[in-house]
TORPA-4810 file (N, C-alpha, C, O; in nm, 3 decimals):
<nodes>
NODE_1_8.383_7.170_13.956_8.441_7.215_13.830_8.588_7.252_13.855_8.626_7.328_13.944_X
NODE_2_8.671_7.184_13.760_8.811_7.258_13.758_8.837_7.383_13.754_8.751_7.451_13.696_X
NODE_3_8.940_7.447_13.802_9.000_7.606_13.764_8.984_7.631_13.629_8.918_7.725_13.585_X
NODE_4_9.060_7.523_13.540_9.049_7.545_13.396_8.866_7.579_13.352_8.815_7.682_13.308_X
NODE_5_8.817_7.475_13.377_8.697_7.455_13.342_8.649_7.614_13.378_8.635_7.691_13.283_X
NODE_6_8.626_7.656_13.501_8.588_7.792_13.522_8.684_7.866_13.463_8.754_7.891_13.561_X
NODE_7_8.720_7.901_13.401_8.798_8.000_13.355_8.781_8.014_13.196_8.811_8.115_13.132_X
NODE_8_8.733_7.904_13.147_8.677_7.906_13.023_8.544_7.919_13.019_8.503_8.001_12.937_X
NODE_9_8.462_7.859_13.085_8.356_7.973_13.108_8.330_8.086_13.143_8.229_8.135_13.093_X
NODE_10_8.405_8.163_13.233_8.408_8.251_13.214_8.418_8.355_13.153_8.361_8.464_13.164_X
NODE_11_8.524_8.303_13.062_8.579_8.349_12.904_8.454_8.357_12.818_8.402_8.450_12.757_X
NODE_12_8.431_8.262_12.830_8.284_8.234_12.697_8.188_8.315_12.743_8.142_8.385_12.653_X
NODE_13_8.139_8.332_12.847_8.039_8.464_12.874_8.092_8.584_12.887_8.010_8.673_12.865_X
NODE_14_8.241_8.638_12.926_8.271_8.765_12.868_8.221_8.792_12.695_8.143_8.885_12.675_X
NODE_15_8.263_8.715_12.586_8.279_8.711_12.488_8.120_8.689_12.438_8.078_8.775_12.361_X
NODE_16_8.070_8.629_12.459_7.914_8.645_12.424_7.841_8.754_12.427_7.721_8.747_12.403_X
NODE_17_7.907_8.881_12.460_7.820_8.986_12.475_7.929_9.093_12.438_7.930_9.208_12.482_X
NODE_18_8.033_9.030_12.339_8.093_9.101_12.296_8.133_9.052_12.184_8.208_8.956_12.202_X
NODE_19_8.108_9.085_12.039_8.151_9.022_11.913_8.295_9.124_11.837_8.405_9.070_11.825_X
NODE_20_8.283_9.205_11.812_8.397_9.276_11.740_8.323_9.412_11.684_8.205_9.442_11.661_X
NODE_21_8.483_9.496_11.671_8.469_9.601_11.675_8.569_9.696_11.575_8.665_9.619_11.569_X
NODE_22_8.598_9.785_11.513_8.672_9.857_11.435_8.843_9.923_11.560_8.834_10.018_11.638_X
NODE_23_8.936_9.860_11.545_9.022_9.968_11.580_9.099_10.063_11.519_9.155_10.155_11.578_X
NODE_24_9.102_10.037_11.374_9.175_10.187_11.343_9.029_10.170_11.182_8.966_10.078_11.129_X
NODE_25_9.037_10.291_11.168_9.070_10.382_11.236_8.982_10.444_11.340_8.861_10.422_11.335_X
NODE_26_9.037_10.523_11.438_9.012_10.505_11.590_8.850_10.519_11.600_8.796_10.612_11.540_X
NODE_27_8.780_10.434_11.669_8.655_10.430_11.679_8.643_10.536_11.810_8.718_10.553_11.906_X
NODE_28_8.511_10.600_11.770_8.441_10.690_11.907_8.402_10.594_11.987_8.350_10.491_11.944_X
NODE_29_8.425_10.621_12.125_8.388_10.538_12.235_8.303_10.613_12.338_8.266_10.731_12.340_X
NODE_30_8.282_10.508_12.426_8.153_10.583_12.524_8.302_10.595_12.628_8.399_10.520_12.618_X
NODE_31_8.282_10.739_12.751_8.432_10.736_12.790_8.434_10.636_12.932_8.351_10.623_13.022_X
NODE_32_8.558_10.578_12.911_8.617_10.476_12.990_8.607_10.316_12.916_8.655_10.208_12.949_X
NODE_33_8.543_10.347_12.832_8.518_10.201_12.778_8.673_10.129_12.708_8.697_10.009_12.698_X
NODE_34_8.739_10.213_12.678_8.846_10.140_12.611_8.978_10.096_12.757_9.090_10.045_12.746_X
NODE_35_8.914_10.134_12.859_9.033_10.060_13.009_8.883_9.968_13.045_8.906_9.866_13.109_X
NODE_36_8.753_9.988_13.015_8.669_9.841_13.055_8.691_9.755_12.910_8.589_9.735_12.844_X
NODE_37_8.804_9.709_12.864_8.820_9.571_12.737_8.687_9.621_12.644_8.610_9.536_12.599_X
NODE_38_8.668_9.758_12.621_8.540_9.812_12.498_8.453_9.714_12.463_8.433_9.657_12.356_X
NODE_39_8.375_9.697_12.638_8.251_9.656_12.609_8.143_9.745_12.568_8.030_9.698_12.582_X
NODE_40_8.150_9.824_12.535_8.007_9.906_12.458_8.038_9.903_12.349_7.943_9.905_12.271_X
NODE_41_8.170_9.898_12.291_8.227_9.941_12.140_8.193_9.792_12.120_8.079_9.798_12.072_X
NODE_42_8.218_9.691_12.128_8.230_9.507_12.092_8.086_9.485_12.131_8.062_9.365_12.119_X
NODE_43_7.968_9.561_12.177_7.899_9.475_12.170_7.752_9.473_12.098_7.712_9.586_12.125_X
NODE_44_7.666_9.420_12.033_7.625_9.429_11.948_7.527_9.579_11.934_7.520_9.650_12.034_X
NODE_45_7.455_9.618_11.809_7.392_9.765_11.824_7.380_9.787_11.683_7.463_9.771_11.594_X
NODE_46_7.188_9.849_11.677_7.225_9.870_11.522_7.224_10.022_11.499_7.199_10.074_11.391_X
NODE_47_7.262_10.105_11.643_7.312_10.249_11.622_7.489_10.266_11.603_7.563_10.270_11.701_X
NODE_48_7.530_10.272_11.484_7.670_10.309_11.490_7.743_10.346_11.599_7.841_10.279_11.634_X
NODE_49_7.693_10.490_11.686_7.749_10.497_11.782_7.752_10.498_11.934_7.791_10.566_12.029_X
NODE_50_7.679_10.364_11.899_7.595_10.342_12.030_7.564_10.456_12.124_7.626_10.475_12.228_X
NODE_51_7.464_10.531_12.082_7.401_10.682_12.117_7.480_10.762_12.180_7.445_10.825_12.281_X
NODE_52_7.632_10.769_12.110_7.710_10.921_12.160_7.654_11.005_12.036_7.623_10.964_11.925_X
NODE_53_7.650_11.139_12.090_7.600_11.231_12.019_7.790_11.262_11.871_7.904_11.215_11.862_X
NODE_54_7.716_11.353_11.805_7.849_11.370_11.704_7.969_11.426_11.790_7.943_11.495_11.889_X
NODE_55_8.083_11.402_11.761_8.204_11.446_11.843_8.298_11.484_11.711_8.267_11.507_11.594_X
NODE_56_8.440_11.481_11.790_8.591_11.549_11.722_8.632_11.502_11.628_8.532_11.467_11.567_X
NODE_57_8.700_11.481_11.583_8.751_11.398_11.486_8.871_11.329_11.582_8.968_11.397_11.615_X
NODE_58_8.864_11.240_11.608_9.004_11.126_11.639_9.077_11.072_11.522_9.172_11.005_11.560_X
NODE_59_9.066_11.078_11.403_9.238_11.069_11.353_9.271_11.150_11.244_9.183_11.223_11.198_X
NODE_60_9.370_11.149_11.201_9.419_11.237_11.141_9.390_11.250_10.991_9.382_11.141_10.934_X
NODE_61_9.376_11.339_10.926_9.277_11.311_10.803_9.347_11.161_10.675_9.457_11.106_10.677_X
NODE_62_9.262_11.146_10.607_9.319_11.008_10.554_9.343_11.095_10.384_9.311_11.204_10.336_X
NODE_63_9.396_11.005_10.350_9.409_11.052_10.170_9.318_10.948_10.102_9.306_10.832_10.143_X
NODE_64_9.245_11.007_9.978_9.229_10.900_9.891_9.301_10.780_9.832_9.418_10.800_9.799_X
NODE_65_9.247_10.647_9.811_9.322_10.573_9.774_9.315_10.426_9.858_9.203_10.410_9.905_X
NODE_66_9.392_10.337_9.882_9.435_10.222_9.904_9.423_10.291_10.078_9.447_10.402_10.126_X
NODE_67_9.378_10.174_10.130_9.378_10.234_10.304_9.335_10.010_10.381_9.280_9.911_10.333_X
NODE_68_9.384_10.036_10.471_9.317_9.928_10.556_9.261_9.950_10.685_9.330_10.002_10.772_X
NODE_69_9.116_9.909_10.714_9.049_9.922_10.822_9.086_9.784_10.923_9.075_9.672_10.873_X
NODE_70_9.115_9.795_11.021_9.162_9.686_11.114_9.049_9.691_11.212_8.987_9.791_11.248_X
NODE_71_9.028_9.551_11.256_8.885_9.528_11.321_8.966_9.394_11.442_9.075_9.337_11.433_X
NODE_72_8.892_9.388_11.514_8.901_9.237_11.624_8.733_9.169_11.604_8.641_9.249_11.586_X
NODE_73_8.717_9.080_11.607_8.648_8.971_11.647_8.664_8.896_11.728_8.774_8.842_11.741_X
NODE_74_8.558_8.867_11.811_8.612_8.789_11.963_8.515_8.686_11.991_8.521_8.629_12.100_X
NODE_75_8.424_8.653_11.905_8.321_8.517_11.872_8.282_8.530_11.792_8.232_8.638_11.759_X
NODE_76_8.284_8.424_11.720_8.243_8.372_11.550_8.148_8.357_11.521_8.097_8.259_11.575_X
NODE_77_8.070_8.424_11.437_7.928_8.384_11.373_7.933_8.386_11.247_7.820_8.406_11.200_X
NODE_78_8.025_8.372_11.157_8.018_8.431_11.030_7.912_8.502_10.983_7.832_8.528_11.073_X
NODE_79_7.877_8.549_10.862_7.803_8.651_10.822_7.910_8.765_10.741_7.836_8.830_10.668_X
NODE_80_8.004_8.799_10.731_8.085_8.849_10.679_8.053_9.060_10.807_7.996_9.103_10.907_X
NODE_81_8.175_9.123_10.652_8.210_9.321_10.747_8.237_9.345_10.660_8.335_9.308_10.594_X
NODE_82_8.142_9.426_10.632_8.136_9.566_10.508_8.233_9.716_10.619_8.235_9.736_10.740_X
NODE_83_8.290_9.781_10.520_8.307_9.952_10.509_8.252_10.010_10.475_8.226_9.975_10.360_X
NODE_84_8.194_10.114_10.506_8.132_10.229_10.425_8.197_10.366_10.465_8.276_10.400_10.554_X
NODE_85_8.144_10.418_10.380_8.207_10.533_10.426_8.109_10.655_10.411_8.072_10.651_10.294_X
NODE_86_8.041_10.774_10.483_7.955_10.850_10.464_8.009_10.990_10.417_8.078_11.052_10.499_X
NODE_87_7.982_11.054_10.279_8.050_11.211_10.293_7.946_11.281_10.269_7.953_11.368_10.183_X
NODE_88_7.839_11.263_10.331_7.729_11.356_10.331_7.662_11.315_10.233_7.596_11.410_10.191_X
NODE_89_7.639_11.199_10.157_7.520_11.158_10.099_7.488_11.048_10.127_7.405_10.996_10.053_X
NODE_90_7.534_10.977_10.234_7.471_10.856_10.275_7.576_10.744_10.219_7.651_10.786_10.130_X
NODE_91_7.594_10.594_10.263_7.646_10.551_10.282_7.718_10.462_10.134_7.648_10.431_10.038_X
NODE_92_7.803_10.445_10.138_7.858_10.400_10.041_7.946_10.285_10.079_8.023_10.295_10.174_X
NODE_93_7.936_10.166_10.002_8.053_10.041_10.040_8.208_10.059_9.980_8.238_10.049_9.861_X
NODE_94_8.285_10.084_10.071_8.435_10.116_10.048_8.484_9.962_10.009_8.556_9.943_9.911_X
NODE_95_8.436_9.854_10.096_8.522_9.751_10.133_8.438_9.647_10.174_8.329_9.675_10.224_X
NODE_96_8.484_9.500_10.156_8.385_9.396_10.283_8.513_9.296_10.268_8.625_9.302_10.216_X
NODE_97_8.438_9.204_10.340_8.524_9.042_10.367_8.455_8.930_10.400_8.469_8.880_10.512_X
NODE_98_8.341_8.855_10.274_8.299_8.796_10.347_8.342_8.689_10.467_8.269_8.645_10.556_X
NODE_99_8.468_8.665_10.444_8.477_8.584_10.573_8.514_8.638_10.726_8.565_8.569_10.814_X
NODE_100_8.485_8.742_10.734_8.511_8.822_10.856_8.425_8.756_10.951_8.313_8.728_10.908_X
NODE_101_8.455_8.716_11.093_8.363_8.691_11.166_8.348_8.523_11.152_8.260_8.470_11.219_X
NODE_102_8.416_8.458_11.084_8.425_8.362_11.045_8.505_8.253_11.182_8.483_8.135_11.209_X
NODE_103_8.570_8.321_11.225_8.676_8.281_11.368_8.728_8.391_11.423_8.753_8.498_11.368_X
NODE_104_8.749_8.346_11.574_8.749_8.499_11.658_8.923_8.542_11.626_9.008_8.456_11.647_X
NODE_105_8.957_8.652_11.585_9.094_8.691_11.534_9.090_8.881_11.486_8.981_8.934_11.467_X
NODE_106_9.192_8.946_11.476_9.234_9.077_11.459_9.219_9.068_11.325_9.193_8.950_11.301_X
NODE_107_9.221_9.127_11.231_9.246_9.157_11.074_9.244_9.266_11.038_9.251_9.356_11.122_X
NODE_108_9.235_9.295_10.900_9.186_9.377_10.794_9.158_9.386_10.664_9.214_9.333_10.568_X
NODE_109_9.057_9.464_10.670_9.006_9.462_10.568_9.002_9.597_10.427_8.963_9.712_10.442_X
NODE_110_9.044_9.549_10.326_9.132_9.682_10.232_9.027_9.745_10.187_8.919_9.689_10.167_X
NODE_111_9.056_9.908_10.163_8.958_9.948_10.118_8.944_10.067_10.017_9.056_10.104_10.051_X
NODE_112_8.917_10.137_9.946_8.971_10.202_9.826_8.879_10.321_9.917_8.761_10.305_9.950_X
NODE_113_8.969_10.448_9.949_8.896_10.566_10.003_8.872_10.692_9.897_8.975_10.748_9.863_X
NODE_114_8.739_10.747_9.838_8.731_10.811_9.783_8.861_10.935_9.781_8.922_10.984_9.875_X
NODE_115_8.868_10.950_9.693_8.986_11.107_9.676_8.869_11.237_9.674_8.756_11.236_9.626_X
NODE_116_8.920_11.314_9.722_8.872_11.456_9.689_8.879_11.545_9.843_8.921_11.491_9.945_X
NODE_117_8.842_11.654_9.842_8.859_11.721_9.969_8.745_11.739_10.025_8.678_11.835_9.985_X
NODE_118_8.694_11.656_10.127_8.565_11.628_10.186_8.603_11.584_10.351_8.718_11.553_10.381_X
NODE_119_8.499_11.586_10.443_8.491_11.517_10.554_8.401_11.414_10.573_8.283_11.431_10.545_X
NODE_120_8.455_11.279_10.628_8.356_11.196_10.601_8.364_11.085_10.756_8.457_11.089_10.836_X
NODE_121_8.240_10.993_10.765_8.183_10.915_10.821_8.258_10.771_10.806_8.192_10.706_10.725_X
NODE_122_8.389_10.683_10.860_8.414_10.556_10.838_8.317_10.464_10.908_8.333_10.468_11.030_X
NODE_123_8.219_10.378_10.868_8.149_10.283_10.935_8.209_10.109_10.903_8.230_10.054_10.795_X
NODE_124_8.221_10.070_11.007_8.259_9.880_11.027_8.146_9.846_11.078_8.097_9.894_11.181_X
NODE_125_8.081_9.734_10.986_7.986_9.663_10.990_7.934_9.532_10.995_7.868_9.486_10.902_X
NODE_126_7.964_9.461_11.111_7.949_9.298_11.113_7.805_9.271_11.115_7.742_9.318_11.209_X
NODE_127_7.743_9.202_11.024_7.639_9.115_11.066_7.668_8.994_11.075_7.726_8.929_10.988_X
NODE_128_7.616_8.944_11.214_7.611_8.777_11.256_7.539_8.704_11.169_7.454_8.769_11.107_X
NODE_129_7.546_8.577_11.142_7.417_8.473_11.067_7.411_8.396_11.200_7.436_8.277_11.181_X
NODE_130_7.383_8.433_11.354_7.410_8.356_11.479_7.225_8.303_11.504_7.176_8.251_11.604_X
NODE_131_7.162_8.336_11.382_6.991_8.298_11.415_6.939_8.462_11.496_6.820_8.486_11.511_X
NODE_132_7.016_8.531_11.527_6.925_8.656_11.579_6.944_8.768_11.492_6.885_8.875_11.510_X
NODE_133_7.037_8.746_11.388_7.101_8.835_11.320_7.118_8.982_11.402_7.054_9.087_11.396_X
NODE_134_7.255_8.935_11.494_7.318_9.031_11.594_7.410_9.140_11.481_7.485_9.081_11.403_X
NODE_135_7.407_9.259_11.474_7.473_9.384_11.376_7.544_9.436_11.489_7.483_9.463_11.593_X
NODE_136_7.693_9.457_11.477_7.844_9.509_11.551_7.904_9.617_11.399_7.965_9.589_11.296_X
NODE_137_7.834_9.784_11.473_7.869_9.867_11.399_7.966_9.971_11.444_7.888_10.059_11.479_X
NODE_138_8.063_10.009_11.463_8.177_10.117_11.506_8.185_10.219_11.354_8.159_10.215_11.234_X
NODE_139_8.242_10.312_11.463_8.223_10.401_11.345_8.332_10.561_11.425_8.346_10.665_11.360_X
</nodes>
């Protein structure tokens, strides 16, 4: 096998066990994962936070209104990525795209954030149509 040749395989099995993930706003991570290329955050799970218990708040509070959630994808299954957002009654759709997941690429996706003075839950939600229906949730 060529260099090239190995090196794209290689590529392709990093990426197979890693689909996409929410970066802003800032996703909770398991610690060290974001200097290991956030393989626990990218890879698939249908626990939001892939079993860290509740933590701090990492960003700074948001306002109601017009907002964009920015995500990576790093292998394509289409299936589209919902937003939700949780303020203590359970989950609500802020936002989607069905073509998210469509080709591996950075984006975002717009999303209308409730107004009022509350603390709340941002969830990014990919489901694959890859035949196993693989779910990539950050939060």
């Amino acid at each position: 096998m060529t260099p090239l040749m190995l090196l794209l395989v290689a590529s392709l099995l990093t990426l197979t066990n890693a689909h996409g993930f929410m970066q802003w706003p800032l996703p909770r991570l398991v610690p060290g994962d974001a200097n290991n290329g956030y393989q626990v955050a990218r890879s698939a799970s249908t626990d939001p936070c892939h079993g860290l218990a509740a933590g701090s708040v990492l960003t700074s509070p948001l306002t109601g209104g017009s907002a964009s959630i920015d995500y990576v994808v790093t292998a394509a299954h289409n299936g589209g990525c919902t937003v939700f957002i949780d303020r203590g009654k359970g989950w609500e759709t802020i936002g989607s795209d069905p073509s998210c997941g469509s080709t591996p690429h950075s984006g975002s996706i717009s999303v209308n954030i409730p107004s009022g003075d509350y603390s709340a839950v941002i969830r990014w939600f990919y489901q694959s149509d890859n035949g196993s229906g693989e779910q990539f949730n950050t939060w």
